[in-house]
Each structure stands twice: as structure tokens, then as C-alpha cells.
C-alpha positions as CSV (number, residue, x, y, z in Angstrom):
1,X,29.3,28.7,6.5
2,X,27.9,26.1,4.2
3,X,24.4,25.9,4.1
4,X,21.3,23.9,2.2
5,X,19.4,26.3,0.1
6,X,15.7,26.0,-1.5
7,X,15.3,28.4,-4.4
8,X,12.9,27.2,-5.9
9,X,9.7,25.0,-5.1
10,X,10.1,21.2,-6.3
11,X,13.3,22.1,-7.5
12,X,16.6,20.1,-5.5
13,X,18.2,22.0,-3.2
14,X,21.9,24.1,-3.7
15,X,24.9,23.7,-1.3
16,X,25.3,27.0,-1.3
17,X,28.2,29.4,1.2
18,X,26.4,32.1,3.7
19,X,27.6,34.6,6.0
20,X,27.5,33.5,9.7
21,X,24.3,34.7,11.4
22,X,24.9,37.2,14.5
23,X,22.5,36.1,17.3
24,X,20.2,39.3,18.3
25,X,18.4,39.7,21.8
26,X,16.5,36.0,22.8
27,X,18.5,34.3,20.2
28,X,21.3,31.3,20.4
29,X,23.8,30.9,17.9
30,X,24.0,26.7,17.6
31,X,26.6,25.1,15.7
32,X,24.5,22.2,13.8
33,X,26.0,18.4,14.6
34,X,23.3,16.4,13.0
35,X,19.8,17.1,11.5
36,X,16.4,14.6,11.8
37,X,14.7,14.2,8.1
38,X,11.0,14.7,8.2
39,X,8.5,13.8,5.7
40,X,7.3,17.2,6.1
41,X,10.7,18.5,4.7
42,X,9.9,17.0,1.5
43,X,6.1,18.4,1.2
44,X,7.7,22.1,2.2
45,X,10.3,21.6,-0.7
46,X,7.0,20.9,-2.9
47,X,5.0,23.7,-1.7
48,X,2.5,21.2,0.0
49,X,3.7,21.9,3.8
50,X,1.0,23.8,6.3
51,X,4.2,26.2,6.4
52,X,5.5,27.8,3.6
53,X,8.6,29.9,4.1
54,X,9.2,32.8,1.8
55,X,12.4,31.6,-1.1
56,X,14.8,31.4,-0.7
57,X,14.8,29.2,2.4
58,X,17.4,26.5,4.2
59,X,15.7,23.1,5.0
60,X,15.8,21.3,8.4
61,X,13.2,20.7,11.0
62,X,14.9,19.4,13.7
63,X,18.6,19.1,15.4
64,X,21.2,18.8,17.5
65,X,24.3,21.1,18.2
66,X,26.4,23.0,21.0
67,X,25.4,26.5,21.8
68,X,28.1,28.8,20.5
69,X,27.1,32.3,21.9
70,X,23.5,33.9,23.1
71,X,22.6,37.7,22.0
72,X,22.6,40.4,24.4
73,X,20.9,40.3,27.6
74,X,19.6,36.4,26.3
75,X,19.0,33.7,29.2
76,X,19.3,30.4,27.6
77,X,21.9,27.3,27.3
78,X,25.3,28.4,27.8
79,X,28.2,28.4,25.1
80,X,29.3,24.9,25.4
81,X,25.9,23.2,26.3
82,X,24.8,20.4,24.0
83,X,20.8,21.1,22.7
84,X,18.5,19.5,20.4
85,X,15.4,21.3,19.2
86,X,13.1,22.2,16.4
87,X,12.3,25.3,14.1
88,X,10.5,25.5,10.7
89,X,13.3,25.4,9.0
90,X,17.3,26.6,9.0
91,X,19.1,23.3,10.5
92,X,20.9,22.1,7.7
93,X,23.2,24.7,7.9
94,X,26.8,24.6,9.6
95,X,25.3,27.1,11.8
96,X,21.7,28.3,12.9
97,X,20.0,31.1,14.4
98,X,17.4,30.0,16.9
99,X,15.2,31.5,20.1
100,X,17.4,30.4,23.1
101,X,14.1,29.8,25.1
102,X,13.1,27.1,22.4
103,X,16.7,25.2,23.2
104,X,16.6,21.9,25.0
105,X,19.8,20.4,26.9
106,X,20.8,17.2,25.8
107,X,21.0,14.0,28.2
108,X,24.8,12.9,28.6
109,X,24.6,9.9,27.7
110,X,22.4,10.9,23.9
111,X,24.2,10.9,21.2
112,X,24.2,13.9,18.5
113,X,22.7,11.3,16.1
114,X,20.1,10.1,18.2
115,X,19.0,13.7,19.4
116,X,18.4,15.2,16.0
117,X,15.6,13.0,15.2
118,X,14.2,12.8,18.8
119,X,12.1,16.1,19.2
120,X,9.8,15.9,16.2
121,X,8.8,12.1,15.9
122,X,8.5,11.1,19.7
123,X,7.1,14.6,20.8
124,X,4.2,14.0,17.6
125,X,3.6,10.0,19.4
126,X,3.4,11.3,22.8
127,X,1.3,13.7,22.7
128,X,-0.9,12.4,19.8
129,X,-1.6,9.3,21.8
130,X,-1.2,10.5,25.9
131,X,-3.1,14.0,24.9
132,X,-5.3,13.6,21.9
133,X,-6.1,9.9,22.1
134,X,-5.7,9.1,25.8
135,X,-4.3,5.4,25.2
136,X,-5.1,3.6,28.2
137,X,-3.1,0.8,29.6
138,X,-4.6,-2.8,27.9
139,X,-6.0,-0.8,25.1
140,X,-5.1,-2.3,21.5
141,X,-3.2,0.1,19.4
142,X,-3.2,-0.3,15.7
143,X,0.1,1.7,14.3
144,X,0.4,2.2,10.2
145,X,4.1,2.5,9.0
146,X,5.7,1.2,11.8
147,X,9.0,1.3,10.7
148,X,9.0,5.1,9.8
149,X,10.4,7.8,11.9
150,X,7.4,8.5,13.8
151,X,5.7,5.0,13.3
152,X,8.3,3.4,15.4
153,X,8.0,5.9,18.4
154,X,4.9,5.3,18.2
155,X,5.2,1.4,18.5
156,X,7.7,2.1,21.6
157,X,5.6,4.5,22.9
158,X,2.8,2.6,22.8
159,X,4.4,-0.5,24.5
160,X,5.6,1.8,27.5
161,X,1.9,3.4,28.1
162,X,0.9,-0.7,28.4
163,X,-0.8,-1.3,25.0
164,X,-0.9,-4.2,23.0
165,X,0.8,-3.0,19.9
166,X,-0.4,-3.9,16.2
167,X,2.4,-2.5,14.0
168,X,2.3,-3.1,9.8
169,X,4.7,-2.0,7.4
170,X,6.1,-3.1,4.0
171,X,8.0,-6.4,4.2
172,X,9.9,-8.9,6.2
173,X,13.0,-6.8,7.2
174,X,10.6,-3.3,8.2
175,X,8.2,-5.9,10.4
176,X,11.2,-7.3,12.3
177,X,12.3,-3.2,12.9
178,X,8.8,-2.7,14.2
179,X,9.0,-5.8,16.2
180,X,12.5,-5.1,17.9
181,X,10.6,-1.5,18.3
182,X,8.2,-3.9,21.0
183,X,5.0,-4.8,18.4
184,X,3.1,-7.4,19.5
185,X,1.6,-8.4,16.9
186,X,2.8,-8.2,12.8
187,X,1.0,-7.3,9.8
188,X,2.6,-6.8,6.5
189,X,1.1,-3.9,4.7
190,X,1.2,-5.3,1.3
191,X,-1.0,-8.2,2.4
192,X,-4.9,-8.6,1.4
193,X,-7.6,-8.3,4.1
194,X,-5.8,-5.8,6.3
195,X,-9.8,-5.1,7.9
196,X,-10.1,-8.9,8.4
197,X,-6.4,-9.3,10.0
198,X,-7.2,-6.4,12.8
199,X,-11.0,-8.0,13.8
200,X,-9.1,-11.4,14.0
201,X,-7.1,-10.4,16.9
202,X,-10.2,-8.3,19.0
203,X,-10.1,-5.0,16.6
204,X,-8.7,-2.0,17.7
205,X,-8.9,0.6,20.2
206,X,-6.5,3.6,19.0
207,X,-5.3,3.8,15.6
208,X,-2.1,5.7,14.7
209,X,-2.1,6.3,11.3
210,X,1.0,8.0,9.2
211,X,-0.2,6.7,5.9
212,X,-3.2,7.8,5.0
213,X,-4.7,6.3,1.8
214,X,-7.0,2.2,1.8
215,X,-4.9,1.6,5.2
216,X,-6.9,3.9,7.0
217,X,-10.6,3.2,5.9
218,X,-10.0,-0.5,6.5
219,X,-8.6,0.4,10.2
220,X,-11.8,2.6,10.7
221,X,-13.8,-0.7,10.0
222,X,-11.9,-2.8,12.3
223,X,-11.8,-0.1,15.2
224,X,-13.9,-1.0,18.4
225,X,-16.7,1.1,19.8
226,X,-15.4,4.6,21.3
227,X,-12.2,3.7,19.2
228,X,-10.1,7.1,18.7
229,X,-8.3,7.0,15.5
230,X,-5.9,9.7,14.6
231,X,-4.6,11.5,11.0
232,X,-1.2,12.2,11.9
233,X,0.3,12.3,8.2
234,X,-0.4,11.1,4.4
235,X,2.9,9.3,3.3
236,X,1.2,7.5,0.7
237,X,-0.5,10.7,-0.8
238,X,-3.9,9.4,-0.5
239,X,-5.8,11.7,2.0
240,X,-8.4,9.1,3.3
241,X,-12.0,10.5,3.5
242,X,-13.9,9.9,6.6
243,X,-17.7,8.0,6.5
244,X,-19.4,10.3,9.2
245,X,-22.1,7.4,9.6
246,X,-19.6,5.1,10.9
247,X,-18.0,7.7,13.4
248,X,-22.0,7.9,14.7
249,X,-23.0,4.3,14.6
250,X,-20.1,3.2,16.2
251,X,-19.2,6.7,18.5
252,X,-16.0,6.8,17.3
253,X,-13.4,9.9,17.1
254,X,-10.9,11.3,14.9
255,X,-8.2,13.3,15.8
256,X,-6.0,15.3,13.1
257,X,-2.7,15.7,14.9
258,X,-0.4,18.2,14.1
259,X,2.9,18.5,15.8
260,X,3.7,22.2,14.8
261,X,0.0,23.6,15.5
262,X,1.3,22.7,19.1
263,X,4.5,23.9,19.5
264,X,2.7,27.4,18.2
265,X,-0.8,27.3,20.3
266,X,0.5,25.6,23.6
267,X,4.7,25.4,23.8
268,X,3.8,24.9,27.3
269,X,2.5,21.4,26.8
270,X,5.0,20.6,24.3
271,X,7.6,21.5,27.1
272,X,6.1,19.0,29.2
273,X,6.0,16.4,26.9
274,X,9.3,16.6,26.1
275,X,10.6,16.4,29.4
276,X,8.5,13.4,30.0
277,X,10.1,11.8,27.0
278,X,14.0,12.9,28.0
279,X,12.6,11.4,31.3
280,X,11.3,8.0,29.7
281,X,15.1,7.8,27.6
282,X,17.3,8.3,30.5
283,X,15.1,5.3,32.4
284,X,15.6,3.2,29.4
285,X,12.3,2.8,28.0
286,X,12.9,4.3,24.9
287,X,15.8,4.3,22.7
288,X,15.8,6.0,19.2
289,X,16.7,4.0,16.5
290,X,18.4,5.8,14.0
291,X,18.3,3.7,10.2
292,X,20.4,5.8,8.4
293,X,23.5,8.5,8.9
294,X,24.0,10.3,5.5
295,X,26.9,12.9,5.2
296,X,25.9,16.9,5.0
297,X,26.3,16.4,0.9
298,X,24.2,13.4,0.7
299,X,20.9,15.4,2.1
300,X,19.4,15.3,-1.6
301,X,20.1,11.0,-1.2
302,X,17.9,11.3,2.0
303,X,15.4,13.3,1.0
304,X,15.0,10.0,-2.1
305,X,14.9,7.6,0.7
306,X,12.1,9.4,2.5
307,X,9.9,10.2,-0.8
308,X,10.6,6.0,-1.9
309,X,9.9,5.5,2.1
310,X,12.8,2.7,1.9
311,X,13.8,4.2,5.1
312,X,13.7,2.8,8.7
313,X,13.5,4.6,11.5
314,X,14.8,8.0,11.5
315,X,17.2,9.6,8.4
316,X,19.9,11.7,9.8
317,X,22.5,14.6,8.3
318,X,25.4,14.3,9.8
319,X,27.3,17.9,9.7
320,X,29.8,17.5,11.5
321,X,31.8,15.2,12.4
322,X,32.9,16.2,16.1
323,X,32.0,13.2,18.6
């Protein structure tokens, strides 16, 4: 089977040939469709991910497939059933080895596109702001790099828990994505006075923040008192540092969210949240927007629109090209 390799850190990946893997007891033989690009695939091929995988290694985080055959004495997804689902890495490969348990079935009417980049960006919104930030209906939410993969789910998310949505990004074209996404209210990231634009509309209540870096202290000044602001990634490699006389004066809170740290530590509430979110996509209320569909040799192209962040919405690898 063809297969992404990582050899070495910070080096570009091979297209290398493997053998087929053999699923063993609890495991599920998937035959990949499509893979969602993650940020965190890039800091992983630098060395810089929470999870480092010994070398050699084959990217992808998260995907879609059909089950092809379960090991012995496995319950799980039948051969034939369409999944998505996550896994440190291993997806951008024609075929992968994964825990059947882990599997979820596809809707019928979602897409192989739209389902590879569904678990890891709308499972890290949902329960970043409905667990760890408890966005309440009328609350203002204040989302950084709201065009990105996870920015926009969060912007969409946001709108269906009832929150006025502030959504900035880079530019005319990202701000309309955001917009079409549901934000209320625009703010283009490149613009001066991002602490003075956020006050002018009432401050902020819940801050989703993917960006790290001046964006995030400004927010922290513009956030209302009991305002919950959460760390959910460092896109533009500035990790901000955090005044701890602010969080007093003000009571404020902040949340580092991790989406990984929960699927380890409680796969039961992951579980939940995702079949709330499969719930909230059949209903309508969210619809992934996928920017860009790149071809199984052009992975190395998306991995340069993720590290430029020119990209909109979510990146996928197409690997096959089965309907």
C-alpha cells in the first residue's frame, strides 16, 4: 500500500510502499478515503507536538474510510460500514490499523471529505466551550482565527449554543468565511486597536483563542469580569504569557484545552460530544466547510498552506477517489 512516511524530524515527508497491516484482536482494518490536516501535524513533523511517535512514523490525525475486516473475536463497525475517527497518527496511508472501539459510523448523508476533518476541530470547539468554558446563551464570544479549521467550528458552534459571535481573521475574503460561518460581528486581525475594537461592542465573555501571540493579551484586556478565556493552540508561534494580577482583579479564568489529553483521560466524554455534534449535523446546524481538497501526492502542498495559514477552513487528502 502506499503510505506517507516521517523519517526524519523537520525533514518532508517520503511516499513510500508498505506491506498491508493485518488487524489483531480489537483492531479494524479501514481503507483511508480522505484525511483532515491539523496544525498539530505540522508541530509533530518538527518535533514540537505533546506526542512524539518513535521514527519512522506515517502522519495523519484524523479520517474517514470503510471498514475492510475486524481481527479475531473484535466487535466493532462491520466490513462495509463507512467511519470517521482519530489516532495519533497513521491515516495518510491507503490503509490503517485502528482500535475498532475507537471507530465512529458515518451519517448517510456526510461526505468522505466533510468527515475527515470533522472529529478533531468540532470535537476540540465543543467541548472546549460546552465543558471547559460553559458558554452560556447571550454570552459574547470572542473567536481568534476564525477562518481556520477549528476557528470556524468554533464560530458555528458558538452561534448554535446562542452566543453573539466576535470572529477576526486576516483579510476581507477569510472575514466573509467566518461570517458565512454565522459571526456577528467582524474584526480583521491585521487591524490596530484589536483591545479597543472588543470594549467598543460590550467586551467579551468567552475567548477562543487558536493564535496565541499580541491577539491574546489584548483579548485578556477586553474580557468582562468572570470572562473564561481559553489556550486552545499557538498558530502564530508566540506562546502568550498570562498577567496573574489581571486573572485576580478581574476573577477571570484560563483554560488550556487540549483535544488529545481528552480522548486519553475521559473517551467517555469525548464519545458524548461527538454524538452530540453528529446530532447537531444531521439537524442542520452545522455544516463543515471544507476550503481545500488536495490529491494523496500533494500532502507536502497542504502541509505549506497550513504552516503560511492561507488556508480556510479545513485542508483535506483525498486518497481515494471512490464516491
Amino acid at each position: 500500500m502506499r503510505s506517507w512516511q516521517v523519517t526524519s524530524l523537520g525533514l518532508s515527508p517520503k511516499l513510500s510502499d508498505l506491506p498491508t497491516p493485518i488487524p489483531a484482536q480489537g483492531e479494524a482494518l479501514v481503507r483511508v478515503q480522505a484525511v483532515g490536516l491539523n496544525f498539530a501535524d505540522l508541530l509533530m513533523l518538527e518535533g514540537k507536538y505533546q506526542v512524539r511517535p518513535p521514527l519512522p512514523y506515517v502522519p495523519g490525525m484524523e479520517f474517514s474510510g470503510v471498514v475492510v475486516a475486524l481481527g479475531p473475536d473484535t466487535e466493532g463497525p462491520q466490513p462495509g460500514t463507512r467511519v470517521l475517527g482519530t489516532c495519533v497518527g497513521g491515516a495518510l496511508a491507503e490503509m490503517t490499523l485502528i482500535p475498532a472501539s475507537s471507530l465512529v459510523p458515518m451519517p448517510a448523508t456526510m461526505g468522505f471529505d466533510e468527515a475527515a476533518g470533522f472529529p478533531i476541530a468540532y470535537g476540540t470547539s465543543h467541548l472546549a466551550l460546552n465543558h471547559k468554558a460553559r458558554l452560556q446563551p447571550g454570552e459574547t464570544l470572542f473567536v481568534t482565527g476564525a477562518a481556520g479549521g477549528v476557528g470556524l467550528t468554533a464560530v458555528e458552534l458558538g452561534k448554535a449554543m446562542g452566543a453573539m459571535v466576535i470572529a477576526s481573521s486576516r483579510g476581507p475574503a477569510r472575514l466573509a468565511t467566518a461570517k458565512a460561518a454565522g459571526a456577528d460581528i467582524l474584526i480583521d486581525s491585521e487591524a490596530p486597536g484589536l483591545k479597543e475594537a472588543l470594549r467598543a461592542h460590550g467586551g467579551v465573555d468567552v475567548v477562543y483563542d487558536a493564535v496565541g501571540g499580541p491577539a491574546f493579551d489584548e483579548a485578556l484586556r477586553a474580557t468582562r469580569p468572570d470572562g473564561r478565556l481559553l489556550a486552545i493552540g499557538f498558530a502564530s508561534g508566540q506562546v502568550p504569557q498570562v498577567p496573574a494580577n489581571l486573572l485576580l482583579v478581574k476573577n477571570l479564568t484560563v483554560s488550556g484545552f487540549w483535544y488529545g489529553g481528552y480522548e486519553t483521560h475521559a473517551p467517555d466524554l469525548v464519545r458524548a460530544s461527538m454524538t452530540e455534534l453528529l446530532r447537531l449535523y444531521s439537524a442542520g446546524l452545522i455544516r463543515p466547510h471544507v476550503g481545500q481538497t488536495l490529491p494523496f501526492e500533494a500532502f507536502p502542498e497542504g502541509l505549506d498552506l497550513l504552516r503560511s495559514r492561507k488556508a480556510t477552513g479545513k485542508v483535506v487528502i483525498r486518497i481515494s477517489q471512490d464516491p
